[in-house]
C-alpha positions, -999 to 999 in steps of 0.1 A, spaced: -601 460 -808 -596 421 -815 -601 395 -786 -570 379 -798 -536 386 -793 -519 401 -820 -481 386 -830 -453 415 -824 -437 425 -854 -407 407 -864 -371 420 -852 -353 402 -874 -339 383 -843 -350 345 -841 -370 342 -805 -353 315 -782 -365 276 -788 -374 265 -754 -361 227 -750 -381 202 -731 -353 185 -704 -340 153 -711 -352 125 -698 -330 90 -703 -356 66 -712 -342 38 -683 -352 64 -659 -386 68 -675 -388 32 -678 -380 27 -642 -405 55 -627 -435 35 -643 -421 2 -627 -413 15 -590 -425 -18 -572 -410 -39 -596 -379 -19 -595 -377 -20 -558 -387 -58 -549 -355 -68 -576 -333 -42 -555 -345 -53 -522 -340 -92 -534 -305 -86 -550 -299 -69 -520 -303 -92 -496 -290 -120 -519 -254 -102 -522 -253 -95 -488 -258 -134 -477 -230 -145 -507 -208 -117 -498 -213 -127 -463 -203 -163 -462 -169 -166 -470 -164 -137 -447 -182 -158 -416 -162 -188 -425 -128 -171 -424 -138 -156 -391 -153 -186 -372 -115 -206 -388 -97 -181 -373 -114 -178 -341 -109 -219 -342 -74 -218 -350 -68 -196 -320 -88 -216 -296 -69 -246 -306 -37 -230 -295 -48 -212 -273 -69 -231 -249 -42 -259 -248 -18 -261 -221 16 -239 -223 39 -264 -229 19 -275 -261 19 -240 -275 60 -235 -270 86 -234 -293 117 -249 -273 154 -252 -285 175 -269 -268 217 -272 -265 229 -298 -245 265 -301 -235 280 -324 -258 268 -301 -288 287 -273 -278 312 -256 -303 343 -238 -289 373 -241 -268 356 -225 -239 327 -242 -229 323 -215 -193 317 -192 -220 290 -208 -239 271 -211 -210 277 -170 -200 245 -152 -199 258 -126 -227 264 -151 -246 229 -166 -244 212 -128 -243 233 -130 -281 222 -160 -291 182 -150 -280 183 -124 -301 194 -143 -333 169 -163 -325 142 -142 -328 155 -128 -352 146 -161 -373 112 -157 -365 88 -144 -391 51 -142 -398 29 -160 -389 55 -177 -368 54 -148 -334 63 -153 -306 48 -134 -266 83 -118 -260 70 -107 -226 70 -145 -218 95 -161 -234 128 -175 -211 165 -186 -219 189 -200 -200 210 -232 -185 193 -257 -166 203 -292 -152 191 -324 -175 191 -350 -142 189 -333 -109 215 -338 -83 203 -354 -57 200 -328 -19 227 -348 5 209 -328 36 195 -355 57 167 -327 75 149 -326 40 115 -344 41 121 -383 27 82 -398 26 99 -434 19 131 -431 25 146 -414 -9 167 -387 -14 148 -353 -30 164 -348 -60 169 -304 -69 170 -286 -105 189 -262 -110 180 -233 -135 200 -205 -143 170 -180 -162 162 -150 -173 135 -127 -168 132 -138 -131 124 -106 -118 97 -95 -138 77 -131 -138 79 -130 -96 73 -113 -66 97 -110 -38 81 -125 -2 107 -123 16 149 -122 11 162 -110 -20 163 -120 -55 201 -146 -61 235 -129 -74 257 -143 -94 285 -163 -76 323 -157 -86 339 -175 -115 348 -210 -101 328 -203 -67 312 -234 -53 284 -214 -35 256 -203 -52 228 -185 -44 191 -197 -52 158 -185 -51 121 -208 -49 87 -203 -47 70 -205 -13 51 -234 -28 84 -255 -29 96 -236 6 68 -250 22 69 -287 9 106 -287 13 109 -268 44 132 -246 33 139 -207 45 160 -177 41 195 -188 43 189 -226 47 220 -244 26 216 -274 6 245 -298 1 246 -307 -36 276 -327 -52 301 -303 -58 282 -270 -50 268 -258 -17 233 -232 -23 220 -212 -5 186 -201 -1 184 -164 -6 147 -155 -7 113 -168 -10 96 -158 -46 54 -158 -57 48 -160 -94 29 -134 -110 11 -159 -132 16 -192 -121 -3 -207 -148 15 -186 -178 40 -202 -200 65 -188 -181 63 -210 -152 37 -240 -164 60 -255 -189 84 -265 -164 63 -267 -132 94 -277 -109 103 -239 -108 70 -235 -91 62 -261 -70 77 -293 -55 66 -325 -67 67 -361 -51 76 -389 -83 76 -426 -76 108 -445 -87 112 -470 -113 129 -496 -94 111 -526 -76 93 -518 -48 82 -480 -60 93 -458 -36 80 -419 -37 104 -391 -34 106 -353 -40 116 -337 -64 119 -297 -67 136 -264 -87 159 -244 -72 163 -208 -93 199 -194 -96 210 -158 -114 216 -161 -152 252 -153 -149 257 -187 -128 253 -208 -158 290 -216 -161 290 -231 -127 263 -258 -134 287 -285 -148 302 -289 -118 265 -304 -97 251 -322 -132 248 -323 -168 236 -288 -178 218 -280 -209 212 -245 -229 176 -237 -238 154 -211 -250 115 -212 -247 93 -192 -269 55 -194 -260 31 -183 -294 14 -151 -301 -20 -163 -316 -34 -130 -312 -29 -121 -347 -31 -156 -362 -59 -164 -387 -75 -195 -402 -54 -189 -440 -19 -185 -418 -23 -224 -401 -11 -244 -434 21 -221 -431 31 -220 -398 28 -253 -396 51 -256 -424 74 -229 -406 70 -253 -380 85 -285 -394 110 -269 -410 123 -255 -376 123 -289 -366 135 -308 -395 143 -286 -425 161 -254 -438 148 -233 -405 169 -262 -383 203 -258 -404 199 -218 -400 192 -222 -364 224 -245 -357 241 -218 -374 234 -193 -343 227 -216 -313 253 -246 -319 255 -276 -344 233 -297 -323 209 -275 -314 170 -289 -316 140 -277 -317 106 -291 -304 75 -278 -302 35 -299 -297 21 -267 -321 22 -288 -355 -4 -313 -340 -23 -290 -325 -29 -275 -361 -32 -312 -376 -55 -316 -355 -74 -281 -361 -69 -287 -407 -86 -322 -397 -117 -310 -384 -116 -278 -408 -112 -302 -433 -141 -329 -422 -163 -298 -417 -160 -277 -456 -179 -305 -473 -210 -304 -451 -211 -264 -453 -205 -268 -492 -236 -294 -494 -256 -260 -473 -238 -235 -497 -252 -252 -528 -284 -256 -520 -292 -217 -514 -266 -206 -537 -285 -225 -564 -319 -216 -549 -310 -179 -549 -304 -181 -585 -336 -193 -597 -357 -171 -576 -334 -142 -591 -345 -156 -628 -379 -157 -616 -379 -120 -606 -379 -115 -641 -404 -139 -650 -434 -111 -643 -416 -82 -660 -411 -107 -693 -446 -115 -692 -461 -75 -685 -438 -66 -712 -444 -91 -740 -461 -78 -762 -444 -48 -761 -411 -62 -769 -429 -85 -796 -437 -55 -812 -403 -40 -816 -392 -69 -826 -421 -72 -853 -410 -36 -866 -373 -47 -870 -352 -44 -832 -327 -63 -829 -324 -92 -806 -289 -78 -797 -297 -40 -789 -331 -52 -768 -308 -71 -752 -290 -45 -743 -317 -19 -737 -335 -47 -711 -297 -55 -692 -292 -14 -689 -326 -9 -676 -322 -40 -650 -283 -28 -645 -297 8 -631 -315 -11 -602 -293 -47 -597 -259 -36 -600 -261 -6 -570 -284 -30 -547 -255 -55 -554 -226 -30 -544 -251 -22 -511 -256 -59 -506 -217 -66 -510 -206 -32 -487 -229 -41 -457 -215 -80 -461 -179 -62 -453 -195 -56 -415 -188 -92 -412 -156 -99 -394 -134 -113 -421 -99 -110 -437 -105 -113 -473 -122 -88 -495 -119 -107 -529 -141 -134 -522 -165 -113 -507 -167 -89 -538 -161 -114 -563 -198 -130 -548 -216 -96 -548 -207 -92 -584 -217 -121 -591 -252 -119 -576 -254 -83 -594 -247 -99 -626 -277 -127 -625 -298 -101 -608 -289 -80 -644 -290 -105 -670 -324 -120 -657 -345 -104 -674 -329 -102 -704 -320 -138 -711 -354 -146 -704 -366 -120 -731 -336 -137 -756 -354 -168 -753 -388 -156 -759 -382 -134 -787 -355 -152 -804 -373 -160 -833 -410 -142 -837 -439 -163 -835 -477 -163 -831 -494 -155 -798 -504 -188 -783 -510 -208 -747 -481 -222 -736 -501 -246 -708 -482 -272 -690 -505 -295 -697 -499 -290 -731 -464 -283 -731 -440 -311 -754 -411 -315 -741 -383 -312 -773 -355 -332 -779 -329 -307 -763 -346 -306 -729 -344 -346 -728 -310 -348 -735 -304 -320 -709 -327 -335 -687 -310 -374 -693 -273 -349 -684 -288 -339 -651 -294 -376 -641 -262 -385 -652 -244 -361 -626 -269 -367 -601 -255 -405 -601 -227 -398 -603 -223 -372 -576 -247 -397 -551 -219 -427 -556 -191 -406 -551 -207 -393 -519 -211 -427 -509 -180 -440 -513 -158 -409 -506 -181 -397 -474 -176 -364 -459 -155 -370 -432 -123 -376 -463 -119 -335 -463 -119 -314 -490 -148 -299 -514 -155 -318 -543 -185 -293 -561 -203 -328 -580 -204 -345 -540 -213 -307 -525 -243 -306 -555 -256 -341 -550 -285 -329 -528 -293 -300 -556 -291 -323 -587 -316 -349 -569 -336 -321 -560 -336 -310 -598 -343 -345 -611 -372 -350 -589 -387 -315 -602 -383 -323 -640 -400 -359 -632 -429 -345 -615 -430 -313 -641 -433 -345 -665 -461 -362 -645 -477 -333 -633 -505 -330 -663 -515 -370 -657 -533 -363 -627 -549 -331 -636 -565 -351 -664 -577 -375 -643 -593 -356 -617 -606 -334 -644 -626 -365 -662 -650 -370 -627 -653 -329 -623 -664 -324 -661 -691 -346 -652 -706 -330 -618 -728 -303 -622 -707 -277 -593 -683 -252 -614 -660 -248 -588 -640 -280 -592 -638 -282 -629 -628 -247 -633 -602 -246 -607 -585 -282 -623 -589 -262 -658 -570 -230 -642 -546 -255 -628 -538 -267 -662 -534 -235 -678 -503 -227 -661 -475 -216 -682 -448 -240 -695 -423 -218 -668 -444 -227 -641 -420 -255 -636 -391 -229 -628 -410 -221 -594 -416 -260 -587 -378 -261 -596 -371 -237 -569 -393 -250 -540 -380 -285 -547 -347 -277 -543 -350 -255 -509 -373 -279 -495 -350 -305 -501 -322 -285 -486 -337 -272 -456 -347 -312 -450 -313 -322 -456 -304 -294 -433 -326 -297 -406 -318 -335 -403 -279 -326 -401 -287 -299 -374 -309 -326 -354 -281 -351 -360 -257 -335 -344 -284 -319 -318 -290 -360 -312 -253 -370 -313 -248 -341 -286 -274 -362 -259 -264 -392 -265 -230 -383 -257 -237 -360 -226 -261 -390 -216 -233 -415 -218 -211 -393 -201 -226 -391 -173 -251 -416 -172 -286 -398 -157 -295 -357 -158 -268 -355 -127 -241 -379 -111 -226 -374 -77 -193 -400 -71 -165 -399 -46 -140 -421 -39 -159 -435 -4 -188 -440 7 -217 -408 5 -236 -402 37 -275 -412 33 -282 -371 41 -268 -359 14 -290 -383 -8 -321 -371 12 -308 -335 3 -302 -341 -34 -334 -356 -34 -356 -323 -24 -338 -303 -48 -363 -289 -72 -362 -305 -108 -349 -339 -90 -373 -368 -94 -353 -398 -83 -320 -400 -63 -305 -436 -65 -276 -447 -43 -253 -473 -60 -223 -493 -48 -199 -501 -75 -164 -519 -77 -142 -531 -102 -137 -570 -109 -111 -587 -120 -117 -605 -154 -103 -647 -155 -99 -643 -187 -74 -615 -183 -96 -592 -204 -110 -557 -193 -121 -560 -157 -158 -559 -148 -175 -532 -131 -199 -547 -109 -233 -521 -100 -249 -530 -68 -284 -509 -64 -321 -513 -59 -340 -532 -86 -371 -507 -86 -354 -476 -85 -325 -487 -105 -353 -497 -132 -370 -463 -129 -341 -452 -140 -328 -469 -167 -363 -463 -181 -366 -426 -177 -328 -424 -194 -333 -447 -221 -299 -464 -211 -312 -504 -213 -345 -504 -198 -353 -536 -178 -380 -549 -158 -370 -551 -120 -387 -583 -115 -361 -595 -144 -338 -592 -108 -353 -600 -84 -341 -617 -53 -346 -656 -62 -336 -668 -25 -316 -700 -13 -284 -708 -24 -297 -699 -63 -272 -680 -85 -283 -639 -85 -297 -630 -117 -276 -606 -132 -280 -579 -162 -252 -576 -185 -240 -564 -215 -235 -584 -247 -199 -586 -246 -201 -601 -217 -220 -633 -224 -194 -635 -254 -166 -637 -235 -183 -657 -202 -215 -671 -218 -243 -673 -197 -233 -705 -170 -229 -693 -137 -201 -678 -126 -184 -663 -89 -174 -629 -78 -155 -616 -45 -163 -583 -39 -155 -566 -5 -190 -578 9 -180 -617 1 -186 -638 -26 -211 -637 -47 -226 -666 -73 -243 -645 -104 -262 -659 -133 -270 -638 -165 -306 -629 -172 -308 -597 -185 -289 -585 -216 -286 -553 -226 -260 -530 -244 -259 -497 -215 -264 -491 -180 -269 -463 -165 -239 -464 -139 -216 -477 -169 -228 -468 -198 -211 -492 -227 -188 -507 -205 -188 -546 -192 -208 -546 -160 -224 -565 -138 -255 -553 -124 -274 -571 -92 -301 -562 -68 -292 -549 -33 -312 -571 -19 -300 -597 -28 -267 -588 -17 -276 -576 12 -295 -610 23 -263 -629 16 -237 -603 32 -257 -583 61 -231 -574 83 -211 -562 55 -231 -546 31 -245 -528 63 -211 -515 71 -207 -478 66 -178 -477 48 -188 -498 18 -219 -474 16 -230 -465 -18 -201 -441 -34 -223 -433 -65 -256 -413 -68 -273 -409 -102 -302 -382 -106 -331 -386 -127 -354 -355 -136 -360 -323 -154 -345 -287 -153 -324 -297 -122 -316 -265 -102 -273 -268 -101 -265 -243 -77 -289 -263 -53 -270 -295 -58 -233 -277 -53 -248 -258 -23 -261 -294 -10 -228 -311 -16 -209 -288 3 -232 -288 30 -231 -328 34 -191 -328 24 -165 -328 56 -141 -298 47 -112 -324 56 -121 -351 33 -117 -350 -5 -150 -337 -18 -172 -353 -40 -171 -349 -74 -207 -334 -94 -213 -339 -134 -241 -328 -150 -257 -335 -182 -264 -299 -194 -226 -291 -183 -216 -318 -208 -234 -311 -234 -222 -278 -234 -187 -287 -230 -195 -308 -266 -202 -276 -287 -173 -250 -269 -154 -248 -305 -152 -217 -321 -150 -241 -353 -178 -262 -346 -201 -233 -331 -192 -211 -363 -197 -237 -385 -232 -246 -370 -243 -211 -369 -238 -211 -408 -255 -242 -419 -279 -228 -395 -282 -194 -415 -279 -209 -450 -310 -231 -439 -332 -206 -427 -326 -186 -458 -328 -214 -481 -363 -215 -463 -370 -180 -471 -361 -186 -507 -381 -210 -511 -416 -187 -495 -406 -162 -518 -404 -181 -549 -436 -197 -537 -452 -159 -532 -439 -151 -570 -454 -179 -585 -486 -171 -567 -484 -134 -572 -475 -138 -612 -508 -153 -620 -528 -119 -592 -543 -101 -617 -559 -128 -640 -573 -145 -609 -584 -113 -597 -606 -107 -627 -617 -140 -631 -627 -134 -601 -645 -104 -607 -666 -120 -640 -679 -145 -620 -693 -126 -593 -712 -108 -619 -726 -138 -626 -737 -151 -595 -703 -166 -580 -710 -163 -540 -676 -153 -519 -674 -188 -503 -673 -198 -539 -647 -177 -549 -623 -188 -521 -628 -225 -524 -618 -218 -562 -587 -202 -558 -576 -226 -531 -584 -257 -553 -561 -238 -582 -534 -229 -559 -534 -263 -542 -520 -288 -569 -489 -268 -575 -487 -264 -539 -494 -300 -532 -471 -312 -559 -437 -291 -544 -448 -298 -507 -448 -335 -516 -420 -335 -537 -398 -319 -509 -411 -343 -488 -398 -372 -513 -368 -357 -524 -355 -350 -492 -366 -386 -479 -340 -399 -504 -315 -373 -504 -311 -385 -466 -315 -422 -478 -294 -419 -503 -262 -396 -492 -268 -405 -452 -242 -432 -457 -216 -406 -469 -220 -377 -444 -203 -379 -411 -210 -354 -388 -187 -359 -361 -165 -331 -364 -199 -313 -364 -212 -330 -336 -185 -345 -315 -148 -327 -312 -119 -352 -308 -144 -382 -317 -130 -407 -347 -153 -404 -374 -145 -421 -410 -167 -450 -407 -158 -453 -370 -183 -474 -353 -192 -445 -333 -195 -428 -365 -224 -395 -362 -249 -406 -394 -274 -385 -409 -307 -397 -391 -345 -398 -410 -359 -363 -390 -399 -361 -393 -399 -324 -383 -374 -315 -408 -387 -335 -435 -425 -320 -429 -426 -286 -415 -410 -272 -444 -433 -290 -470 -463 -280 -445 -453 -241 -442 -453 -241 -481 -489 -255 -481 -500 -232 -452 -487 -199 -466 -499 -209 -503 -531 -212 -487 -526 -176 -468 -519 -160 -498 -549 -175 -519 -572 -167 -494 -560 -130 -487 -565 -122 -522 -599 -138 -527 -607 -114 -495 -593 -85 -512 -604 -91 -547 -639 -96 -532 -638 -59 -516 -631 -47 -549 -656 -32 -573 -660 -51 -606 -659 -21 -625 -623 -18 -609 -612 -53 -626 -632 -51 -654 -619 -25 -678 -625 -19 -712 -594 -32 -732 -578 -49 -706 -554 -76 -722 -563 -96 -687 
């Protein structure tokens, strides 16, 4: 029997052909390239996500400041009010205009005119017919403070009922056609003040009212009630006529069916108030309802309105300068995010092109082999972008869908972005295997050192410098604070950036040679060999140094606008208030609570000061004259940095001698610097000017007078040692000063029947300087795009490190078979990592140096820093300052983590085997 198997006979059936599966070759491709596959996914990933991201954040953070403009401003600057008054009326009947259904008609139409993003808080809104000059109360039991008559509104509104609570009575009727009593409501507020109470008649000319019940508002501080406040609360006003003579003045609230009977007490006018809905407004919708706005007031919107309400009917309304005010600061603000934007957008890009740069480089020859044996450039083109596409373009659609978690209103942006970033992160690879393949030619070194630059690259080179003039003048003279984005002003920081990388790609070889003359020479291989490896870096080694030059520079420029505004923030809150706390009142402060203040932890000095306001001769700005003690006054001008003196500079001279005085500069301008008198309440006082300096701390930047208390005192001792013109100020020196200490200590030391005293502190301030929505969005971003403009820059730092692994790793391994010790080996790799390292870290540190030098002038960061502050070459102007943290750490976390990265390779490649990293055919 044979061993073998023997073939079956054949059938005449054909057996089946068994097919190997199918396997598209981008999926083979990408299974033996899994790391490189997933660090271009993860990278285009997180890239998409951050461009996706930020139009999405701005939108949000305009809209949320768009809304806090209107909506943290008072009611009656967030109303839309139309008025009617009596001349204006159309019709032969003018009891009828003034009828309630006639006004419930004419609300309606009105509304009815209103249309997005022009809405209105229906729940709020109010109509009716209200007195223009109040009639004056002829009951002689009211309450006259000086004499005057009170003078009483009337309203006849709507919505009464559902806006207040009934105390006690009822809510008023409506009187009779031609009836000359009414019935009123008020608020217990204006009950009280008035003396006024169920049933109590007031004698108005030509109507009698009657009080019918006592009301409480529901929400006294709603639109409903604080645009007009008399129909909550009494008020006393001073008259215009010599001698000023105070009076009260109050509402009195009638039903909305006794509007008729008004023109018979006073002038009566028709109005209707509609408070804004914000809650659905958005930072795109301000430009037109501001535009819906004016043309209420002034354009087509009026003539239709006139058409419903009456041919003089006006409308008013403080909402169009709120949202001036909001597109000013908007405005002032988009060019210093577009300067952040442009900087990591163009960062971003290159470290995407240098994703590809190892790929190219693994797969040369390869691809120089097809294109030896007749591939087109076009299909391995192709063939590289639909290999790349498989990974970029999903990681992209990731990147761009978790971006839509933002809070934002547009999606276009947002996608258009993503795509984008999936595009580069696609054609990466294959424009840089275009340009390498175009034409074939023979393997060679493309060092740096040796690299020529051609023709082309100059003139591109001489392009780039062109701009970056260009865009540093018109950043100069435009400045930031103009509004709007201009991309050459917004690149300025970028395209010095560039130019400083192509001038030190260009003078990068002449030291290498130099240092490499001295080295040849010694007889230690480390130092020559590590200048040689230095040299031997590619030509594209200048894309990396392109990269870290331009994210250094940004996150300097960055960091020096975030401490600029950081600065600008302290100074402020310092000038504010003067010290870390001030305590003032309007009289004297008892010396306990100053020994209580003082013992509060965090409190290192607690200086009493007695200050007054001087009349000027010159009729200029009076003078604020600061009374304290020299030493402590001096401790603490020195500990706030507000015009540090010496206290002996003061000190008391005795006799008859002037007092030596500190004051500012304007004042010896104005005075000069003879002697001069004052008369304060102690007595007159003969000062001389010793000390000039531009703050205080009691007044800072104002014109004062400072003197020592002894001095005073020694001239004036039974005043000055008169409790009542005690010290009325107390400023508070120290660190991390405990606030609910301080309150608890002013109450304690406060008489409940006197007007407390008033605390400010400096963290309260500087809080209050950042509250914007706008400005707090806004500084979150630049914040954001700096930090990853940081990251950026450490990864292309770990690319350009990581491209060159493997042939320092075997390197490596060839010397240690000849003897190299591990100390060796490290001290190598550091010396050829360090020049590149060296030459970005430094040229971040110089670039950004004059990007700050150079564009300071032009950025204002005031509407950053400061809200409501002028800017536009104000003198108070927030500049970009010089910042030595921002300008270093950066350069110093690239030298430091260039350093980390050499050194945990040479510890890895060291536990290696060399018959690991040296293989047989290795093209290494």
């Amino acid at each position: 029997m044979s061993r073998y198997p023997v073939a079956p006979a054949p059938t005449g059936r054909s057996a089946p052909v068994h097919t190997p599966p199918r396997t598209h070759w981008w999926r083979a491709r990408l299974r033996a390239s899994r790391t490189t596959a997933l660090t271009l996914a993860a990278l285009v990933l997180v890239t998409a996500f951050l461009a996706a991201a930020f139009p999405r954040a701005r939108e949000a953070y305009e809209t949320d400041g768009v809304r806090h403009a209107l909506g943290s401003a008072p009611p009656d600057q967030r109303t839309v009010e139309i008025t009617v008054s009596r001349a204006d009326l159309t019709g032969g009947d003018p009891a009828a205009a003034y009828a309630a259904p006639e006004l419930a008609r004419q609300d309606r139409a009105i509304r009815g005119q209103f249309t997005a993003p022009l809405r209105i808080a229906a729940a709020d809104a109010v109509h009716g017919v209200r007195t223009t000059k109040a009639p004056a109360a002829q009951d002689t039991w009211l309450p006259r403070p000086e004499g005057l008559t009170p003078l009483l509104s009337l309203y006849a509104v709507s919505g009464l009922e559902r806006h207040a609570g009934v105390t006690r009575g009822r809510l008023p009727h409506a009187a009779r056609p031609g009836a000359r009593t009414l019935e009123a409501a008020v608020t217990v507020a204006t009950a009280r003040t008035l003396h006024l109470h169920e049933g109590s008649r007031l004698h108005l000319a030509g109507l009698t009212v009657r009080i019918c019940g006592l009301l409480t508002p529901r929400a006294p501080q709603g639109p409903y009630w604080a645009v007009d406040p008399l129909m909550a609360a009494a008020r006393q006003d001073v008259s215009v006529g010599p001698p000023p003579q105070r009076y009260w003045r109050a509402g009195l609230l009638l039903a909305p069916g006794d509007g008729p009977a008004l023109p018979a007490a006073a002038e009566p006018e028709k109005f209707w108030r509609y408070p804004l809905d914000t809650g659905a407004l958005t930072g795109r919708d301000a430009p037109l309802l501001r535009e819906r706005l004016v043309s209420l007031e002034h354009g087509a919107a009026q003539a239709r309105l006139r058409t419903v309400a009456g041919a003089g009917a006006l409308a008013d309304s403080e909402v169009d300068e709120l949202l001036d005010s909001f597109a000013r600061t908007r405005a002032a603000i988009a060019p210093v995010l577009a300067v952040a934007a442009c900087g990591i957008g163009t960062v971003a890009a290159v470290v995407l092109l240098m994703t590809a740069g190892p790929a190219a480089a693994r797969r040369h020859a390869e691809l120089a082999l097809l294109r030896a044996r007749g591939a087109s450039l076009t299909g391995l083109t192709g063939q590289l972008a639909a290999e790349t596409a498989a990974v970029a373009l999903p990681a992209a659609a990731a990147g761009g869908g978790l971006a839509l978690l933002v809070p934002g209103e547009r999606l276009l942006p947002s996608l258009l972005a993503a795509a984008a970033v999936g595009l580069l992160g696609t054609l990466a690879l294959p424009l840089r295997a275009a340009a390498a393949h175009r034409r074939p030619r023979p393997a060679e070194r493309g060092d740096l050192v040796r690299a020529r630059p051609s023709r082309r690259r100059t003139v591109a080179e001489l392009t780039l410098l062109v701009l970056a003039v260009g865009a540093v003048l018109a950043l100069r003279r435009r400045g930031t604070a103009a509004g709007g984005v201009d991309t050459l002003v917004s690149a300025a920081p970028v395209l010095l950036a560039g130019i400083a990388a192509l001038v030190l790609t260009r003078l990068y070889p002449l030291p290498l040679r130099l240092a490499a003359r001295p080295a040849a020479r010694r007889a230690g291989l480390t130092g020559f060999l590590s200048l040689a490896r230095a040299g031997r870096a590619p030509a594209s080694a200048g894309l990396p140094l392109l990269a870290l030059v331009v994210a250094l520079t940004t996150a300097s420029f960055g960091g020096s606008v975030l401490a600029g505004i950081a600065t600008a923030r302290d100074r402020a809150a310092l000038t504010a208030v003067g010290a870390e706390a001030r305590i003032s009142a309007g009289r004297a402060l008892p010396e306990a609570l100053r020994r209580a203040v003082a013992r509060v932890p965090g409190v290192t000095d607690a200086v009493p000061i007695r200050i007054g306001i001087q009349p000027a001769d010159d009729n200029g700005p009076p003078l604020y004259l600061v009374i304290a003690d020299a030493e402590a006054y001096s401790r603490l001008a020195r500990a706030t940095g507000l015009g540090a003196f010496d206290a002996r500079e003061l000190a008391d001279p005795g006799g008859d001698r002037p007092l030596p005085a500190l004051v500012p500069p304007g004042f010896v301008t104005r005075f000069g610097r003879a002697p001069m008198a004052l008369q304060p309440e102690f007595g007159q006082l003969v000062i001389r000017p010793r000390v000039v300096r531009g703050d205080t701390p009691a007044q800072p930047g104002g014109d004062f007078v400072v003197l020592n208390s002894r001095s005073v005192a020694r001239l004036h001792p039974d005043t000055y040692a008169d409790p009542a013109n005690g010290p009325s100020l107390l400023l508070l020196s120290g660190h991390a000063l405990d606030a609910g200490a301080l309150r608890t200590a002013l109450r304690a030391h406060t008489p409940p029947s006197e007007q407390p005293a008033r605390l400010t502190l400096r963290s309260a301030e500087r809080a209050a300087l950042a509250d914007s929505p706008l400005q707090q969005g806004a500084e979150r971003l630049y914040t954001t795009a700096v930090g990853a403009g940081a990251g950026f820059a450490l990864l292309a730092l770990l690319l350009s490190l990581l491209r060159d692994a493997p042939q320092r790793a075997q390197l490596l391994s060839r010397l240690r078979t000849m003897g190299l010790t591990p100390a060796q080996g490290r001290r190598l790799m550091v010396l050829e990592a360090l020049p590149q390292a060296l030459l970005a870290a430094l040229g971040g540190v110089l670039t950004g140096a004059a990007a700050i030098r150079l564009l300071g002038p032009g950025t204002d960061l005031t509407p950053l820093a400061l809200p409501g502050a002028p800017g536009d070459g104000a003198r108070n102007a927030v500049r970009l300052p010089f910042d030595a943290a921002s300008l270093l750490l950066p350069s110093a976390g690239v030298l430091a983590l260039a350093l980390a990265v050499v050194l945990a390779q040479a510890r890895w490649s060291g536990r290696r085997r060399e018959s690991t990293e040296l293989r047989a055919g290795d093209p290494r």
